[in-house]
MARRO-790422 format. One record per residue: residue number from 0; residue in three letters; x, y negated, z negated of N, C-alpha, C in turn. Coordinates in Angstrom, 3 decimals. Each point is the difference from the previous one (the first is absolute). Layout:
N
<rec><torza>NUM</torza><doza>ala</doza><n_east>X</n_east><n_north>Y</n_north><n_up>Z</n_up><ca_east>X</ca_east><ca_north>Y</ca_north><ca_up>Z</ca_up><c_east>X</c_east><c_north>Y</c_north><c_up>Z</c_up></rec>
...
% end
This chain:
47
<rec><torza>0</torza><doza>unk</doza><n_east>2.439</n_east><n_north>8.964</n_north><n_up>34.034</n_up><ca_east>0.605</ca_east><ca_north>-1.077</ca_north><ca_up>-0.768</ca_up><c_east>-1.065</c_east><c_north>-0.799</c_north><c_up>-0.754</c_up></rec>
<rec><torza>1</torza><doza>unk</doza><n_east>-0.826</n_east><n_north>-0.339</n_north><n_up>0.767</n_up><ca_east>-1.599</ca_east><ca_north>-0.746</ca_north><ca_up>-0.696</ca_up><c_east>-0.532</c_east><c_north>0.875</c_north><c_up>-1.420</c_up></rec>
<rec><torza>2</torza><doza>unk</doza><n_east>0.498</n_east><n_north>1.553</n_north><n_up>0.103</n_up><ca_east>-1.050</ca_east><ca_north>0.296</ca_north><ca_up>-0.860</ca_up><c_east>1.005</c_east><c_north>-0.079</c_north><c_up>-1.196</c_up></rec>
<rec><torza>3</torza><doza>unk</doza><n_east>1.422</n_east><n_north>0.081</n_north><n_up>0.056</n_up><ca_east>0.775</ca_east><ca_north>-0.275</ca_north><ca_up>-1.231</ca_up><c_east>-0.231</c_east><c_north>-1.513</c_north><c_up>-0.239</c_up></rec>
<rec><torza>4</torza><doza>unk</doza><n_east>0.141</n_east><n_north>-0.713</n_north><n_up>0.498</n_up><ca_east>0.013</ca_east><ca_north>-1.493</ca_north><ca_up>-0.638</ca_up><c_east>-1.573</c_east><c_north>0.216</c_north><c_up>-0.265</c_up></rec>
<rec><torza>5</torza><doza>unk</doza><n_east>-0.780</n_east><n_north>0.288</n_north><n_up>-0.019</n_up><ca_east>-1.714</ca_east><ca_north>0.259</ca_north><ca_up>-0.776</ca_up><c_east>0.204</c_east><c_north>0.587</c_north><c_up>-1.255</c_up></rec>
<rec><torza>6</torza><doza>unk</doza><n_east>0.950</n_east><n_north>1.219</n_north><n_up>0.253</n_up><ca_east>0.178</ca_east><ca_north>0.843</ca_north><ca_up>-1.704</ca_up><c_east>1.191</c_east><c_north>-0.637</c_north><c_up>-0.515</c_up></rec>
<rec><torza>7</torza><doza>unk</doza><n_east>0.548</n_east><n_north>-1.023</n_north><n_up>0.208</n_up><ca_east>1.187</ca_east><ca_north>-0.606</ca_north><ca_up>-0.364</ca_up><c_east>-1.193</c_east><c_north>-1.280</c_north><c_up>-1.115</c_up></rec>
<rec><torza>8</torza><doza>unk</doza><n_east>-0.649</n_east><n_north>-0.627</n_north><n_up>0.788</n_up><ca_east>-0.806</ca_east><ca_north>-0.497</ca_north><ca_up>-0.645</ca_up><c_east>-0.597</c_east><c_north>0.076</c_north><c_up>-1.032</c_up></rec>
<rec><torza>9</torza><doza>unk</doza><n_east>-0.904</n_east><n_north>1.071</n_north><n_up>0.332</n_up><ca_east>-0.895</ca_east><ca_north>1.085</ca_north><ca_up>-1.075</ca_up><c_east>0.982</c_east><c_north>-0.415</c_north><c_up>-1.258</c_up></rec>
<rec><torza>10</torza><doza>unk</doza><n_east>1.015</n_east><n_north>0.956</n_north><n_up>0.224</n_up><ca_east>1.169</ca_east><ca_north>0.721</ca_north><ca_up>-1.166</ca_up><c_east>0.076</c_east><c_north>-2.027</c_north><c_up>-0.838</c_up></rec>
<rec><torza>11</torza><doza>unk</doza><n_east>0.358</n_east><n_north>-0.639</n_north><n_up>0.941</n_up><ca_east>-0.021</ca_east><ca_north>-1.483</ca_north><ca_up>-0.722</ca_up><c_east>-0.753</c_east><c_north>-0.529</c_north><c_up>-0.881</c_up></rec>
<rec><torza>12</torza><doza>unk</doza><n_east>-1.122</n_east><n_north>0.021</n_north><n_up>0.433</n_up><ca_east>-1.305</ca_east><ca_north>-0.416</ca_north><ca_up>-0.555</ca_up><c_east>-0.410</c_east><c_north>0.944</c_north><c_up>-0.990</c_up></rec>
<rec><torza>13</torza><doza>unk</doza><n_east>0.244</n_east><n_north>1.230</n_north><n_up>-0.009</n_up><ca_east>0.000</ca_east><ca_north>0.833</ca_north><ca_up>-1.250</ca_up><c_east>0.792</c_east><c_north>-0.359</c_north><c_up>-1.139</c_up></rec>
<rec><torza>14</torza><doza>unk</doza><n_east>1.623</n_east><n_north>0.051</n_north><n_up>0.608</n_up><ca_east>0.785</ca_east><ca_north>-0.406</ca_north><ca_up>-1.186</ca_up><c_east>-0.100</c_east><c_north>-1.165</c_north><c_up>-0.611</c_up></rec>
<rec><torza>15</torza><doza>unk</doza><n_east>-0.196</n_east><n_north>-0.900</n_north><n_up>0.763</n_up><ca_east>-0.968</ca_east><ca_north>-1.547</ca_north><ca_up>-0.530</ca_up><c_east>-0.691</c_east><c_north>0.048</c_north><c_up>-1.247</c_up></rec>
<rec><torza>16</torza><doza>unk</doza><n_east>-1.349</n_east><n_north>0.868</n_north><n_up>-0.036</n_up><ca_east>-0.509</ca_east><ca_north>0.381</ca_north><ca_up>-0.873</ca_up><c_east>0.514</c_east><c_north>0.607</c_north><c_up>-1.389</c_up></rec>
<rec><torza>17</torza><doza>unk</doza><n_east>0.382</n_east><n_north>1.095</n_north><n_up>0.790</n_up><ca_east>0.663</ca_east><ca_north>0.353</ca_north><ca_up>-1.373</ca_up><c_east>1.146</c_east><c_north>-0.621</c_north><c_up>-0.650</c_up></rec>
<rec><torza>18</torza><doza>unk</doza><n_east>0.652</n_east><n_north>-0.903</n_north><n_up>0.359</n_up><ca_east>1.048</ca_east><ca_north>-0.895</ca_north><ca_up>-0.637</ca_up><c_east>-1.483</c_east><c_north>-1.451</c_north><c_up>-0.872</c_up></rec>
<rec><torza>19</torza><doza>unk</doza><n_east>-0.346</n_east><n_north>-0.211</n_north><n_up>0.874</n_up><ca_east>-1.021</ca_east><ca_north>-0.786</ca_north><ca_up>-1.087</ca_up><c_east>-0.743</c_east><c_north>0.538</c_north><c_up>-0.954</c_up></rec>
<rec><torza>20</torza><doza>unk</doza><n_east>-0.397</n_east><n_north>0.990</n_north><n_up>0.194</n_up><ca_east>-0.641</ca_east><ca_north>1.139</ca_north><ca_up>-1.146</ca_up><c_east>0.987</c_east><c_north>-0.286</c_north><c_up>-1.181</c_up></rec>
<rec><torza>21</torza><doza>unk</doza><n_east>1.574</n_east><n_north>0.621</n_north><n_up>0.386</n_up><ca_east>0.989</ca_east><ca_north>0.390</ca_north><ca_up>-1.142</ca_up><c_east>-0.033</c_east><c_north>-1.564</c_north><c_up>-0.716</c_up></rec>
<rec><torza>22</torza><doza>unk</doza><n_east>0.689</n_east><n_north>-1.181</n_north><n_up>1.451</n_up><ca_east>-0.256</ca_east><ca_north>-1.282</ca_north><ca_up>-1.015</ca_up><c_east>-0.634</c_east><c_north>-0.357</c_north><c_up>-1.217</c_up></rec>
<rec><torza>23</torza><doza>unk</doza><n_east>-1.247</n_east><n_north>0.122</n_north><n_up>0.718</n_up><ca_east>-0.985</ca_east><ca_north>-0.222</ca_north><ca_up>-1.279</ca_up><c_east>-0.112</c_east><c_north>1.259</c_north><c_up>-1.156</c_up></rec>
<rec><torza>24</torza><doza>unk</doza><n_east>0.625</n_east><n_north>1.082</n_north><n_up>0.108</n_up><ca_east>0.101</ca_east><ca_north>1.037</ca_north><ca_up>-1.104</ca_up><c_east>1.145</c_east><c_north>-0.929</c_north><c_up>-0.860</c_up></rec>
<rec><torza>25</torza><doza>unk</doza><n_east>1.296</n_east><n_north>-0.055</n_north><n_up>0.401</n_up><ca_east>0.927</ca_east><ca_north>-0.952</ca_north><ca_up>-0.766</ca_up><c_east>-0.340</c_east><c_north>-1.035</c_north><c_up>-0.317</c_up></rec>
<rec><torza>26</torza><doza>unk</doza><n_east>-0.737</n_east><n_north>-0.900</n_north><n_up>0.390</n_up><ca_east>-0.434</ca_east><ca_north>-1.426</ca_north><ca_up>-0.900</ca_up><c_east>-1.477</c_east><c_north>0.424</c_north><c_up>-0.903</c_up></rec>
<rec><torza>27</torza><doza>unk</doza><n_east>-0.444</n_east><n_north>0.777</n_north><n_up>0.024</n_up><ca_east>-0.628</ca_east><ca_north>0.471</ca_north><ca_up>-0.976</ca_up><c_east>0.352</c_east><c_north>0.891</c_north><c_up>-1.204</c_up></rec>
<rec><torza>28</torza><doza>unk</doza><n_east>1.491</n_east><n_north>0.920</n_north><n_up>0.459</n_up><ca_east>1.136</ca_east><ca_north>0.349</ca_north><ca_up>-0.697</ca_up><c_east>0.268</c_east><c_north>-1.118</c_north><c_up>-0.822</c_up></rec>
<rec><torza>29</torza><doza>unk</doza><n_east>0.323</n_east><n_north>-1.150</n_north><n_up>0.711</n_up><ca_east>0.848</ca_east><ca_north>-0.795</ca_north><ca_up>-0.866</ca_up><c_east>-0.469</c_east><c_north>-0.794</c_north><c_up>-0.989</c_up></rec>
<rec><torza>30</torza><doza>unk</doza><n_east>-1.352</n_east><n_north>-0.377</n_north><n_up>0.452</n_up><ca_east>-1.235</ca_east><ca_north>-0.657</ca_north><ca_up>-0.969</ca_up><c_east>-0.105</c_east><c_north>0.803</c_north><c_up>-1.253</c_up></rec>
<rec><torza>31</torza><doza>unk</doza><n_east>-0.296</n_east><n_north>1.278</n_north><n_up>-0.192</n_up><ca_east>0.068</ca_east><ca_north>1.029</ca_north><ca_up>-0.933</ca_up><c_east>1.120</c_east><c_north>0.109</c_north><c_up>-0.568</c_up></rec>
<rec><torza>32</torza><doza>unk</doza><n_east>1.484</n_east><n_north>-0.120</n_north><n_up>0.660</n_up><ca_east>0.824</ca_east><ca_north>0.059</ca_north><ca_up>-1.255</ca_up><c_east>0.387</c_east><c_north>-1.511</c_north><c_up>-0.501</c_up></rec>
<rec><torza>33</torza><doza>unk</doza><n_east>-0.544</n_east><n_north>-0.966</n_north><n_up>0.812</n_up><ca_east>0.543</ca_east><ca_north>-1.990</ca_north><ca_up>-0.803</ca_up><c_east>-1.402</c_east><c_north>0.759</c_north><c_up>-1.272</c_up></rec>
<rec><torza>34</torza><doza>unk</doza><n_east>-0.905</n_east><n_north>0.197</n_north><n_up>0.589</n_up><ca_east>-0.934</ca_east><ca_north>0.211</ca_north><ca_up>-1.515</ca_up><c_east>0.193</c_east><c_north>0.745</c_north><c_up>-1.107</c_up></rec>
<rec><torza>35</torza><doza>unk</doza><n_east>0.751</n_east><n_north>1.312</n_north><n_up>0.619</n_up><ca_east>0.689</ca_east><ca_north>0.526</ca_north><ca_up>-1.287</ca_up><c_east>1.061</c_east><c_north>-0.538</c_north><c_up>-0.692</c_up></rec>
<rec><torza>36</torza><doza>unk</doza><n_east>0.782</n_east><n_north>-0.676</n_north><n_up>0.849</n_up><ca_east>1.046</ca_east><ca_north>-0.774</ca_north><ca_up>-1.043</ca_up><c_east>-0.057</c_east><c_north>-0.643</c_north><c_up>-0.672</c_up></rec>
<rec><torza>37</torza><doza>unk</doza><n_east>-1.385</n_east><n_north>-0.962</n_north><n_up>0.436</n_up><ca_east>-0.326</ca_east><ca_north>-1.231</ca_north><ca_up>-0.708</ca_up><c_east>-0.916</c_east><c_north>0.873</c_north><c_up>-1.847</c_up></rec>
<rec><torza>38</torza><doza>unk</doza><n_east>-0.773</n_east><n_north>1.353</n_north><n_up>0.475</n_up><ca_east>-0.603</ca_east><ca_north>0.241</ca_north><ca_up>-0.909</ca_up><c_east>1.461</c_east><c_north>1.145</c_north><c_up>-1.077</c_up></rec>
<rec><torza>39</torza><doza>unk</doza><n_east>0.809</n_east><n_north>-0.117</n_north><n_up>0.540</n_up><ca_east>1.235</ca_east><ca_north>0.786</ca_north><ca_up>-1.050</ca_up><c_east>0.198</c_east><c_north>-1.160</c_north><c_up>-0.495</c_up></rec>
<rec><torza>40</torza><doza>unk</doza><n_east>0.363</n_east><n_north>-1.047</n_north><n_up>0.707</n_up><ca_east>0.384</ca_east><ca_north>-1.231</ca_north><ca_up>-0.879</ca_up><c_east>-0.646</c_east><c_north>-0.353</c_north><c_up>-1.540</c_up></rec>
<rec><torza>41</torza><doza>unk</doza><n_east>-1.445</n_east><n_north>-0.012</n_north><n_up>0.362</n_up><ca_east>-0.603</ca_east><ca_north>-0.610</ca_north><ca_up>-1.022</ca_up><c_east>-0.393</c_east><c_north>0.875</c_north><c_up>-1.002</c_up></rec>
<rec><torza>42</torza><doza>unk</doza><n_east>0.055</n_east><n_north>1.554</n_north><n_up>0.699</n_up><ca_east>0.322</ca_east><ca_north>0.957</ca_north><ca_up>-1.754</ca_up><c_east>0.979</c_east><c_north>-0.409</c_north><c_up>-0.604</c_up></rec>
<rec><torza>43</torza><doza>unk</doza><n_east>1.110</n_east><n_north>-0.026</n_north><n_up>0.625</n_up><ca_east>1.189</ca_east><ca_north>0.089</ca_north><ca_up>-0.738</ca_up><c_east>0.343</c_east><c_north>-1.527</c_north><c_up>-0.523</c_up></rec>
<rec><torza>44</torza><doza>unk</doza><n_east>-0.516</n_east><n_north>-0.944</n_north><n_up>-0.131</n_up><ca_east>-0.605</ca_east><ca_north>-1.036</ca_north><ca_up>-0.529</ca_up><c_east>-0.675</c_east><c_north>0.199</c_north><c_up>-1.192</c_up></rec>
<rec><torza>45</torza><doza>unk</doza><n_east>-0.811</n_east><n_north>1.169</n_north><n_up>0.150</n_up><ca_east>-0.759</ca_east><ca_north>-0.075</ca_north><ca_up>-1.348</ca_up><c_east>0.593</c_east><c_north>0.732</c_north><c_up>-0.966</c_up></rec>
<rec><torza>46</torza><doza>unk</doza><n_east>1.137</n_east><n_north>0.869</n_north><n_up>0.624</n_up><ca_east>1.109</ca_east><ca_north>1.106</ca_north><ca_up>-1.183</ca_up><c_east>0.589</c_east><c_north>-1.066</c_north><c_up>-0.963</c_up></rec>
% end
């Protein structure tokens, strides 16, 4: 029983990671497209 609640853990503390990994992939996603919108904006400003 000890050694599942250890790899129960593990498996936690892994997925931890990789959900903060993805986080920060999407708010860096999202930074990149507010900047593209903002830079479509101001072409199409200059049409």
């Amino acid at each position: 029983m000890q050694f599942l609640k250890k790899e129960y853990q593990k498996d936690m503390i892994n997925l931890s990671k990789h959900l903060q990994s993805l986080a920060a992939a999407a708010s860096g996603y999202h930074k990149v497209l507010e900047e593209n919108r903002k830079l479509y904006n101001q072409v199409q400003d200059l049409k």
